[in-house]
C-alpha positions in Angstrom: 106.6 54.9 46.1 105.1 54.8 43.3 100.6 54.8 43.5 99.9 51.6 42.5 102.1 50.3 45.1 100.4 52.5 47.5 96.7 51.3 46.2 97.9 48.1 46.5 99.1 48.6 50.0 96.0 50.4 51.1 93.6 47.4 49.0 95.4 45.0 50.9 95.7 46.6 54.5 92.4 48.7 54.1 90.2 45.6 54.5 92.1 44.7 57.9 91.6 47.8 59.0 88.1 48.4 57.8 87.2 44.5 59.5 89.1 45.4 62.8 87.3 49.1 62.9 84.3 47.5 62.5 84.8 44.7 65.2 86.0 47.7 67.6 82.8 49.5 66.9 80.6 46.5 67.2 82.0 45.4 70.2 82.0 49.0 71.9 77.9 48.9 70.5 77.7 45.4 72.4 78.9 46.4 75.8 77.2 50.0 76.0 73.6 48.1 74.8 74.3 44.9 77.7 75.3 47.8 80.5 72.0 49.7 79.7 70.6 46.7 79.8 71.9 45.5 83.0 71.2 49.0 84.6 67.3 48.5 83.0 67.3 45.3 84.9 69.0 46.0 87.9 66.2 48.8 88.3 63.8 46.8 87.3 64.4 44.7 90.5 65.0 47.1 93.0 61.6 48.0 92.0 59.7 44.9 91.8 61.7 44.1 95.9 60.2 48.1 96.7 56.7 47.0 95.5 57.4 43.1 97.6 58.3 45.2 100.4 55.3 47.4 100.6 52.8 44.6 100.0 54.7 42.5 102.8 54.5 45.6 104.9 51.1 46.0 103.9 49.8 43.1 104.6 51.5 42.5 107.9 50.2 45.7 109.7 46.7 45.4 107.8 45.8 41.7 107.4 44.1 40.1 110.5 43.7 36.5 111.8 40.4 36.6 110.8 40.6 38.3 107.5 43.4 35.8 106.3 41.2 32.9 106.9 38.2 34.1 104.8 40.5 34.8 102.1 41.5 31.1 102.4 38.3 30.1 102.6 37.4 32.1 99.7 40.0 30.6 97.5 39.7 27.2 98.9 36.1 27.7 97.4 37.4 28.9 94.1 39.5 25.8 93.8 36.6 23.6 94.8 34.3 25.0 92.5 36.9 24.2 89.8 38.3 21.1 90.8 34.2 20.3 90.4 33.9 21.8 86.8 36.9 20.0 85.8 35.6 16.6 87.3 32.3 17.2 85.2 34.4 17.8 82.1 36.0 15.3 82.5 32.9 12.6 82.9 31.7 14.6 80.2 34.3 13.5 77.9 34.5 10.2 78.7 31.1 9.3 78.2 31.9 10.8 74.7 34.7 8.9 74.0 32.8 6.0 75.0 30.3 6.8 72.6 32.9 6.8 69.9 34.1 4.2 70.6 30.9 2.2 70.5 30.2 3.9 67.0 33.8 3.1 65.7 32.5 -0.5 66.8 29.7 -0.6 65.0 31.2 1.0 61.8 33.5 -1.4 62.0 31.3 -4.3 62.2 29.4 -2.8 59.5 32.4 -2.0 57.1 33.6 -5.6 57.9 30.5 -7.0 57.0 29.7 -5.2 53.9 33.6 -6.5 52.4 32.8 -10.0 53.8 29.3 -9.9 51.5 31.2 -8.3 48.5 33.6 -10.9 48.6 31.2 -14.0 48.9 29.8 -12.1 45.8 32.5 -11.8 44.1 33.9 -8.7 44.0 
């Protein structure tokens, strides 16, 4: 064979092979990165269930009648407290959009007013 047959052999195979080397390594990159990942994760959980364990354990040889029902009292008063911030907000805001909307009113009547003299004016 002559070499510019085999140049033009290799041009013409060599970007096959070059493309499916590439695809080989890329995929063989892809799987090793998603199993490291999956082992990441899959530790990931057993710890988070080790840590849920221990607090259930926890809570179950240390946490009394009693103590869970101040704890829920406690948060019950959180929430209440909240639930009453939230309601003032929120009559706080309305009156303000009630305000507004009483101003947009007037502006209104105003703005209506002042085009209905310019008119009778003429212009």
């Amino acid at each position: 064979m002559s070499a510019g047959v085999e140049i033009g052999i290799l041009a013409k195979y060599g970007g096959y092979l070059i493309s499916l080397l590439g695809a080989l390594m890329g995929g063989k990159w892809f799987w090793s990165w998603k199993n490291n990942k999956d082992k990441e994760l899959s530790e990931m959980r057993q710890a988070v269930k080790k840590i849920s364990d221990l607090q259930i354990e926890h809570n179950t040889k240390f946490a009394s009648k009693d103590f869970v029902r101040v704890e829920i009292e406690k948060n019950n008063k959180d929430v209440l407290q909240i639930i009453e911030s939230i309601e003032e907000i929120s009559k706080s805001t309305q009156g303000a959009v009630i305000e507004l909307t009483a101003q947009l009113r007037e502006r209104t009547a105003v703005d209506k007013a002042l085009e209905d003299y310019r008119i009778s004016r003429g212009g």
